[in-house]
N, C-alpha and C positions, 0 to 999 in steps of 0.2 A: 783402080783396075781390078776385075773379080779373078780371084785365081781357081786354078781348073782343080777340083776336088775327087781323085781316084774313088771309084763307086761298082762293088762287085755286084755285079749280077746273074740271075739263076735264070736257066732258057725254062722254059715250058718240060714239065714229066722230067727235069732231069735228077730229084729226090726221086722218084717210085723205089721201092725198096724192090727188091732182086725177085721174090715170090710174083711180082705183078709187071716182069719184063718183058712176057710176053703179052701182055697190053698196050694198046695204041694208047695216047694221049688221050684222045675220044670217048673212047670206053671206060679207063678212068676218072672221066670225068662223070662221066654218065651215072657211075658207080658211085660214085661222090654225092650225085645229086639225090640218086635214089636213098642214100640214107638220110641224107639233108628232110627228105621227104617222108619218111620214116619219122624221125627225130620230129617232125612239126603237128605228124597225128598223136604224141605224148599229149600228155595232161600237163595244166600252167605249171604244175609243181614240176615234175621230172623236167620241164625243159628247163626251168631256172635252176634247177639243181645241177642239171649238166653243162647249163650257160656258162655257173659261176664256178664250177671244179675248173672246165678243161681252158676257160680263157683265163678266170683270174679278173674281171672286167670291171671297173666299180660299180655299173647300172647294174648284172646280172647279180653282183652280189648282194647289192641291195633289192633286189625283185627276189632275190632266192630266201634274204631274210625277213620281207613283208611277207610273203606265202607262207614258209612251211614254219616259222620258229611262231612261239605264242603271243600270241595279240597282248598280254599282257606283259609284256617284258618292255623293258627300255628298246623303243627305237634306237638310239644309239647301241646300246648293247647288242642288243639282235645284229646289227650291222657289223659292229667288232670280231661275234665269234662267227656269223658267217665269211668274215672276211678270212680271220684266223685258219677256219675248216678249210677254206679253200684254199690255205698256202702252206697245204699240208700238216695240218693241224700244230703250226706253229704260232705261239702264244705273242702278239708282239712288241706286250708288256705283261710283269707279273701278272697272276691273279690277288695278290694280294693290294697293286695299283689298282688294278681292273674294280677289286669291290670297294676300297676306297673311292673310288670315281662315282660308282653308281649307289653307296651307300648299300652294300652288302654285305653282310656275313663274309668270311672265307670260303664257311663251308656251303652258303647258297651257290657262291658264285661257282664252286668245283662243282654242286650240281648241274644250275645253269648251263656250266659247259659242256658237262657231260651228256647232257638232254638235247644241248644243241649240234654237238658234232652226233649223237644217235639220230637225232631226225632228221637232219641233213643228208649224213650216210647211207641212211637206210632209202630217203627217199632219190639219192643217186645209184643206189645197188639194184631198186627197183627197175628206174629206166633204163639199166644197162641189161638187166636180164630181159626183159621187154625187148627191147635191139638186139639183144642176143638172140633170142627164138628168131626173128625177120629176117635175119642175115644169116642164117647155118648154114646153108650152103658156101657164103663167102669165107668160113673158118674153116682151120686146121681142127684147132683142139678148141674144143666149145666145152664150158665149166662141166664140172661135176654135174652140177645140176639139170643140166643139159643133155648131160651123155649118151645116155638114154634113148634120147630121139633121133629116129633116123634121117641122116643127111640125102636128102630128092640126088638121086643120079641124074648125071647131065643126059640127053636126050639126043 
């Protein structure tokens, strides 16, 4: 006999955070779509760099570490520290394991990482300022970098 298994669920728009309450479901989604659409005119690199930060996903992390880390590195490696970079730059064995594995120095391998969570970063700081210019109007407080430019008044 199957037994009945308690299963919470969430209606439609009931997360929107409080800033976007005066939004229909609709429109949020719409909002949604538009950056989705945003996000797909990037370049192969920025999308895989933001694939693999905001899902964590093993395809994107691995598409994030064929593009952006160097062709000559251990595919397995390159896979490790893009995996690493994207879980918040947490190591999820030594590096002293790590260069033992791939038959590395200590100190290549501190390079290595260091090379690789910079290209990484750098190429998800990029796409995010990219999305940030497209969407100023949809922010509060848009970076420093940002500041600058004037937010379009509603019409």
């Amino acid at each position: 006999m199957s037994e009945a298994v308690p299963v919470k669920v969430q209606k439609f728009a009931e997360a929107a955070q409080r800033e976007y309450g005066a939004l229909t479901p609709d429109e949020l989604k719409s909002m949604a779509v538009d950056i989705l659409a945003k996000v797909a005119r990037l370049p192969e690199k920025e999308q895989a760099a933001l694939a693999a930060y905001f899902t964590g996903d093993t395809r994107a992390v691995k598409r994030a570490a064929a593009l952006i880390l160097p062709r000559g590195w251990n595919q397995p490696l390159r896979i490790e520290l893009a995996r690493c970079w994207a879980n918040d730059e947490q190591l999820e064995r030594s590096q002293r394991e790590m260069a033992e594995t791939f038959m590395l120095s200590e100190s290549t391998m501190t390079r290595r990482k260091q090379e690789a969570f910079a290209a990484l970063g750098g190429t998800l700081r990029t796409a995010l300022e990219v999305l940030e210019v497209q969407v100023l109007d949809l922010l509060r407080h848009p970076s420093r970098a940002n500041a600058h430019r004037k937010i379009p008044e509603a019409a």
